[in-house]
C-alpha positions in Angstrom: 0.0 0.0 0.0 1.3 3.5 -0.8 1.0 6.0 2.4 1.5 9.9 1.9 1.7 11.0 5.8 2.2 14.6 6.4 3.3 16.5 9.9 5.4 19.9 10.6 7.6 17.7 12.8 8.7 14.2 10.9 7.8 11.4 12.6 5.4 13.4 15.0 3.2 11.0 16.5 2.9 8.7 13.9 6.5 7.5 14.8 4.8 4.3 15.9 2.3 3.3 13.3 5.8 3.7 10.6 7.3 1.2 12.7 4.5 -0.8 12.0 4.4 -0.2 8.8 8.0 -0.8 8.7 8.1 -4.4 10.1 5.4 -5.3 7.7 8.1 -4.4 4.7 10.6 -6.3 6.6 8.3 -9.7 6.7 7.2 -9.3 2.9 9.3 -7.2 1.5 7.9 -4.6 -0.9 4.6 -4.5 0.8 4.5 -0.4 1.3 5.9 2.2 -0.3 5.8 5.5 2.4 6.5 9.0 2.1 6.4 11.8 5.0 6.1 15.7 3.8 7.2 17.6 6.8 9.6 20.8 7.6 13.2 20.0 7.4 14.9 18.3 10.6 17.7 15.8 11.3 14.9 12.4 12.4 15.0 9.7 10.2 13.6 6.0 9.9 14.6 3.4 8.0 12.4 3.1 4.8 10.6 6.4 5.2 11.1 8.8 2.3 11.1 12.6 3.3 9.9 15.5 1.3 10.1 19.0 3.4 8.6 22.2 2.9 10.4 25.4 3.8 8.9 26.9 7.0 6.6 29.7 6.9 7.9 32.8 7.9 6.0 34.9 11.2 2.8 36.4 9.8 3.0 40.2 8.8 2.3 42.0 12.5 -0.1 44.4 9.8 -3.0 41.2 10.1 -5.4 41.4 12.2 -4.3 38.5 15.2 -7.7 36.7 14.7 -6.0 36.6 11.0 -2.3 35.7 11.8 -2.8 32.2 12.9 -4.5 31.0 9.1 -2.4 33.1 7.1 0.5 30.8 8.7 -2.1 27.6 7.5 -2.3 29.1 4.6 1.4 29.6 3.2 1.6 25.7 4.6 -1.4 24.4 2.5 0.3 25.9 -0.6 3.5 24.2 0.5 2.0 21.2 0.5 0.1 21.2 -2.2 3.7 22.4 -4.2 5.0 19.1 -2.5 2.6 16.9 -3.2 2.6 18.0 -6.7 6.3 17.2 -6.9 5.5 13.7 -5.3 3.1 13.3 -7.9 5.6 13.8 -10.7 7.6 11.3 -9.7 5.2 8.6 -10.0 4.0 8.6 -6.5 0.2 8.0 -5.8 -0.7 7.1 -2.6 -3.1 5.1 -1.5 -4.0 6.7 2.1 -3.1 10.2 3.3 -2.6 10.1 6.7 -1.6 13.2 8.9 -2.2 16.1 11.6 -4.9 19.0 10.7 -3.3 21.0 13.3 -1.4 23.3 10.5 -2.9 23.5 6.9 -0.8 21.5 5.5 -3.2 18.8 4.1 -5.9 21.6 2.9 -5.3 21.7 -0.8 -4.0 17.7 -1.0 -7.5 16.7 -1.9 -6.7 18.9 -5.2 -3.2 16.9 -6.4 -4.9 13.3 -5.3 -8.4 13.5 -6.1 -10.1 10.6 -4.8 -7.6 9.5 -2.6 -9.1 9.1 0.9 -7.6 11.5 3.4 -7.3 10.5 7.6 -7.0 13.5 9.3 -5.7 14.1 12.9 -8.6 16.4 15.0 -6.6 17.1 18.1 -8.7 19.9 19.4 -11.6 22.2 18.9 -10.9 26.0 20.9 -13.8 26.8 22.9 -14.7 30.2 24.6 -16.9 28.3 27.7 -15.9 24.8 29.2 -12.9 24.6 27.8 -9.4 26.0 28.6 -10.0 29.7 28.0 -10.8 31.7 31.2 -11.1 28.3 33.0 -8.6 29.8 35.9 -10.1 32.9 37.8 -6.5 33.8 38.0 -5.5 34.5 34.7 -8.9 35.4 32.9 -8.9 36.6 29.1 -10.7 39.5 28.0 -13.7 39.7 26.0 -12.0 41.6 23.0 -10.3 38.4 22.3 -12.7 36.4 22.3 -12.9 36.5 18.7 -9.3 35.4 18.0 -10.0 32.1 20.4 -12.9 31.4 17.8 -10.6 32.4 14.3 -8.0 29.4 15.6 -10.5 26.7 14.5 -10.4 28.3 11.0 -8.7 25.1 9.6 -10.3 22.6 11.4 -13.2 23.9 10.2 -11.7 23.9 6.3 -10.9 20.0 7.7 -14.0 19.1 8.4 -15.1 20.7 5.3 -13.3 17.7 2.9 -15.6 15.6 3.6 -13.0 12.7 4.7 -12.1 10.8 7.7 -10.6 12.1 11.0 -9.7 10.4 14.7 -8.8 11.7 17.3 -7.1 9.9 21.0 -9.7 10.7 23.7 -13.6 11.5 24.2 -13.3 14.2 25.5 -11.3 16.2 22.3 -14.3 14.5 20.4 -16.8 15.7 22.3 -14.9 19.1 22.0 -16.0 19.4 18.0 -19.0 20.7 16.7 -21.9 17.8 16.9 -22.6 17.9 13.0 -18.6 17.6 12.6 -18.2 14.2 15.0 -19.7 11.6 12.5 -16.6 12.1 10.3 -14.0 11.8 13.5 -13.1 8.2 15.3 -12.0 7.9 18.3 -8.5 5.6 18.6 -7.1 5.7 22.1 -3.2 6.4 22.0 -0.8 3.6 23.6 2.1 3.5 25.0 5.0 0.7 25.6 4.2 -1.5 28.1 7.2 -3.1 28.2 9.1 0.0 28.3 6.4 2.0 30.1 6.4 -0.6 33.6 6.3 -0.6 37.3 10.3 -1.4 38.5 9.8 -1.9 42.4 13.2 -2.7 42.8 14.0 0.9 41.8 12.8 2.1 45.8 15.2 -0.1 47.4 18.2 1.6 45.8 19.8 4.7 45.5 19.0 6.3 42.4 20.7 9.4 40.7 19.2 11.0 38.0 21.4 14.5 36.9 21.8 16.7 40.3 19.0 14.4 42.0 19.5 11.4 44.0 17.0 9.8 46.4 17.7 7.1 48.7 15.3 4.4 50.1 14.4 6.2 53.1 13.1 9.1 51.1 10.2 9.6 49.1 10.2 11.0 45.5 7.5 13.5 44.5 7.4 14.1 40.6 5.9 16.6 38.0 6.1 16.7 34.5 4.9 18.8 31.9 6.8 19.9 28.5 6.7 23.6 29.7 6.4 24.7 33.6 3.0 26.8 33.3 -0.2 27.2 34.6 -2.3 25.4 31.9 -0.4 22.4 33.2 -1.0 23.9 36.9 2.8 24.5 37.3 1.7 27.1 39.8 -0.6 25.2 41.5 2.0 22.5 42.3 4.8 25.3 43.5 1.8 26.2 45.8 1.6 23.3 47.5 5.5 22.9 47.9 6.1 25.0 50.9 3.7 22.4 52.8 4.6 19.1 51.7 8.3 20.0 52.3 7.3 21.5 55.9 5.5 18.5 57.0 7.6 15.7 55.0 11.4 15.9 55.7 12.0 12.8 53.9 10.8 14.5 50.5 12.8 15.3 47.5 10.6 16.9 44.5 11.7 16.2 40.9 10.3 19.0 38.8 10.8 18.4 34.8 10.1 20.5 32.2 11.2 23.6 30.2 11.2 27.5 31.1 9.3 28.3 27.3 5.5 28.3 26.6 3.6 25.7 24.9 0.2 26.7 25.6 -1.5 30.3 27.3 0.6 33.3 27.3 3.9 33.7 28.9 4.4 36.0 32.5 3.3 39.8 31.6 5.9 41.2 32.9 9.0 38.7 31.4 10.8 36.0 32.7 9.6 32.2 33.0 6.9 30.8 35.1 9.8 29.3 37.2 10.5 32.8 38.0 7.5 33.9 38.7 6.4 31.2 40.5 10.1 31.1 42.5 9.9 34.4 43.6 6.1 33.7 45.2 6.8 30.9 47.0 11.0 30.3 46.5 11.9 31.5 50.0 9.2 29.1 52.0 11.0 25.9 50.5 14.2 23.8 50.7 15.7 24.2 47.8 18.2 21.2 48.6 15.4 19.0 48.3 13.8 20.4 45.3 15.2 19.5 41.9 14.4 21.5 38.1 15.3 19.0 36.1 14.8 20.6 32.6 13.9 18.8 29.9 15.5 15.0 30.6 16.4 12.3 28.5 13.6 10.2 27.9 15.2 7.4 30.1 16.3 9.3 32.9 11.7 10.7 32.4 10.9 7.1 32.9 13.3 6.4 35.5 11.8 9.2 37.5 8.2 7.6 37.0 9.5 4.3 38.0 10.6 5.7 41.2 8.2 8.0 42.3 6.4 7.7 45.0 3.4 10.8 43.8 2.8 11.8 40.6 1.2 14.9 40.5 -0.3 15.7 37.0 -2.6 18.9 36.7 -4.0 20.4 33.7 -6.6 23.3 32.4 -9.4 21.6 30.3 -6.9 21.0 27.3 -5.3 18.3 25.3 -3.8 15.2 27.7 -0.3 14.9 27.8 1.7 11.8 27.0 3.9 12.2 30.7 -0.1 11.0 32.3 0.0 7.8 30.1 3.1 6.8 31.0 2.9 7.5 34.5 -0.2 5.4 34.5 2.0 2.6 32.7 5.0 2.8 34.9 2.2 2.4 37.8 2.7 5.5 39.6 0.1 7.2 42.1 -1.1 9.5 40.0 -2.5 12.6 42.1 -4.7 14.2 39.3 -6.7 17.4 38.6 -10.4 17.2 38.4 -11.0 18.3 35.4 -11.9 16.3 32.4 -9.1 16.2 30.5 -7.6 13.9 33.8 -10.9 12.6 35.1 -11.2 11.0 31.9 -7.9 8.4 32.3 -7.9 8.8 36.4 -11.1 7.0 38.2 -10.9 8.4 42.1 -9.6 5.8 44.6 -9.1 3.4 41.9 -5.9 4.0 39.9 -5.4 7.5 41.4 -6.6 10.0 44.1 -8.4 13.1 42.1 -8.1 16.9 43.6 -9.2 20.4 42.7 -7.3 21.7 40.1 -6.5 25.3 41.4 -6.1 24.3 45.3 -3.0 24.5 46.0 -3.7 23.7 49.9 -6.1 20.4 48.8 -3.1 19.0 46.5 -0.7 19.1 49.1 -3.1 17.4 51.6 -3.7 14.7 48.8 -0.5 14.2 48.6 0.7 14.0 52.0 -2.4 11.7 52.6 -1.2 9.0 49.5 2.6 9.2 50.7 1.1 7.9 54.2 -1.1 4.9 53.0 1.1 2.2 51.4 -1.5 0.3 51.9 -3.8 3.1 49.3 -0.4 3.4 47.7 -0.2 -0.1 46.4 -3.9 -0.4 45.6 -3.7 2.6 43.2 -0.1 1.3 42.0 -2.2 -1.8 40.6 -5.0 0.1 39.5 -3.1 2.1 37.3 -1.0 -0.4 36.1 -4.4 -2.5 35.3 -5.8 0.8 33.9 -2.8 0.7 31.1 -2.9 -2.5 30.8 -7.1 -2.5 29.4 -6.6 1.0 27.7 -2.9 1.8 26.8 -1.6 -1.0 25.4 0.8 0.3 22.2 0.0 -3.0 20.2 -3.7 -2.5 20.8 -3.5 1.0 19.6 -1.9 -0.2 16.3 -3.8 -2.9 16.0 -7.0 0.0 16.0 -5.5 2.2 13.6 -4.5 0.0 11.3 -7.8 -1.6 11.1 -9.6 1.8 10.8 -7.0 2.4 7.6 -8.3 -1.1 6.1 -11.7 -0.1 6.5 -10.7 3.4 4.7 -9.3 1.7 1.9 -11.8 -1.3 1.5 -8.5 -4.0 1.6 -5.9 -5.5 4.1 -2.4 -3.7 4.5 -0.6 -7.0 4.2 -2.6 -8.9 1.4 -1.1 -12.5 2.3 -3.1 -11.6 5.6 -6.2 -12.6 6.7 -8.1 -8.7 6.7 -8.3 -8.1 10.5 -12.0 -5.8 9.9 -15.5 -6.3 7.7 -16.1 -4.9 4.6 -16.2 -1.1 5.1 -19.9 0.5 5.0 -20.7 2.6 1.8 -21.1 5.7 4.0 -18.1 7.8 3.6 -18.4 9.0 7.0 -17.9 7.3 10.5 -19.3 7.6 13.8 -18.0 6.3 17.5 -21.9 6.5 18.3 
């Protein structure tokens, strides 16, 4: 089969289903022919041919900032539709086109490959009410910019407008799209590696040293990860709570990962990092001996911390899950999570984790201090989690999903000496979860 994926950032999260793909071409050789469009960057997988695009430059400050955002989506469509007109030259016509909405880049593709059936990536719809904006009472957004919130789901609206196929990893970023829009957008829950991803008890009878950090047996590790240290991944809630935990828990050391940039919301008004901000609130109430930024870690030593910990605390605005609550699930950490839905959706209260308010900063620390009491809690949600991963995480499950929802795309089996692994796809362009 001939796949044309496209993402800004080669292999993005598709890095999996190519390796997939890839071992299929390893066990009948020939099978699939795959190219990636993406920006140019230094990632490469065996078997993958890349075709980049130049990256757009920053929109003209002259635009309107409800208008910046699409002109951006638009300079990518035409670069992908210039790409895919230069794959097409060659010879290349694929069978599937497989990628993430989230930029533009797959907006005009329908033009160069009429016909050829396009799976789209919805990640998220931006709300003004129940969603992320103006969810914290702290850092409210004002009603003149309402309008740019609403002008950011310009492409996925144009997405939804092809007419294809879209899926998207949880319920509740389908349930964030328009109603009339949800019947072309499946829901795939996103896996991680068990094997890799795993509960490593032996870990807590050791000393173990990760960069500046080292924790003994007779200490307890508290961990928090999030890409960037902000408050739509309650950084500050968490920083909050510090000065308490540390007070009434002299055995704790706090591992603290993740970068001083902005992924989501708006940086500190007056300059600086969140860290700083953040630091200079709280920074002379805690040990700082006992308190450890980490940065942004290799992706062993991240693991190694999960494996270790003792509480996880993973807090989050009404926004897109992260990965870092997956894996901690995996590695069977106790997860202490925010109530809101993004986490309430993965973390079932007294089950495989203990659930607390996302923007009390006093409750947190009490949850915390209350799981780092109970082993006997402890090891119940341990399990839990671990069990939880186990039903809804698995990687080869998730693959085994998504390439079945590609057969039923294309009406045939990726590996024809294969048995197909779905029916006979319905003559209804258009799919429901419901």
């Amino acid at each position: 089969m001939n796949f044309l994926f496209v993402h800004q950032n080669f292999p993005g999260q598709y890095v999996h289903l190519l390796r997939s793909l890839q071992a299929d071409n390893q066990t009948y050789p020939g099978t699939h022919e795959i190219v990636f469009m993406t920006e140019p960057n230094k990632n490469h997988l065996d078997g993958i041919r890349k075709v980049t695009y130049s990256r757009p430059p920053p929109p003209p400050q002259a635009l309107a900032p409800a208008a910046r955002e699409f002109e951006s989506a638009a300079i990518r469509a035409q670069a992908g539709y210039q790409g895919a007109l230069q794959i097409k030259a060659l010879g290349f016509k694929p069978d599937i086109i497989i990628g993430h909405h989230g930029w533009g880049e797959m907006l005009n593709l329908c033009d160069v490959f009429p016909g050829v059936p396009i799976l789209g990536y919805f990640e998220f719809y931006y709300r003004i009410h129940n969603s992320d904006v103006n969810f914290d009472p702290e850092f409210q957004m004002e009603e003149a910019r309402f309008g740019s919130v609403r002008a950011k789901n310009t492409i996925n609206l144009l997405a939804v407008a092809l007419e294809q196929w879209g899926q998207t990893p949880t319920h509740w970023q389908y349930d964030t799209y328009p109603e009339w829009s949800r019947n072309q957008i499946r829901i795939i829950e996103e896996g991680v590696d068990l094997q890799y991803c795993a509960p490593d008890p032996a870990l807590r009878k050791k000393n173990v040293t990760v960069g500046a950090l080292t924790v003994t047996p007779r200490q307890k590790l508290l961990t928090f990860v999030s890409r960037n240290l902000e408050p739509y991944r309650g950084f500050h809630t968490f920083m909050r709570a510090l000065p308490k935990l540390l007070d009434e828990r002299p055995d704790l050391v706090v591992s603290i990962v993740g970068g001083d940039e902005v992924s989501y919301g708006a940086p500190p008004p007056n300059g600086g990092s969140w860290k700083d901000v953040l630091l200079k609130e709280v920074g002379n109430q805690i040990d700082h001996s006992r308190v450890h930024f980490m940065g942004k870690v290799q992706y062993s030593d991240h693991l190694t911390l999960l494996k270790r910990s003792d509480a996880h605390v993973y807090l989050s605005y009404p926004f897109v899950a992260s990965w870092s609550l997956r894996e901690a699930l995996a590695c069977g950490c106790v997860v202490i999570g925010a109530d809101s839905v993004t986490v309430t959706e993965f973390i079932d209260h007294g089950m495989n984790g203990l659930i607390t308010p996302t923007l009390d900063s006093k409750n947190l620390a009490d949850t915390v201090l209350h799981a780092l009491a109970d082993e006997k809690l402890s090891s119940q949600l341990r399990k839990g989690a671990r069990t939880y991963a186990e039903k809804h995480l698995g990687m080869d499950d998730y693959i085994k999903r998504y390439r079945a929802y590609i057969e039923e795309i294309v009406g045939r089996p990726l590996v024809s000496s294969l048995p197909s692994s779905t029916a006979a796809p319905k003559k209804t362009r258009r799919k429901s979860t419901n």
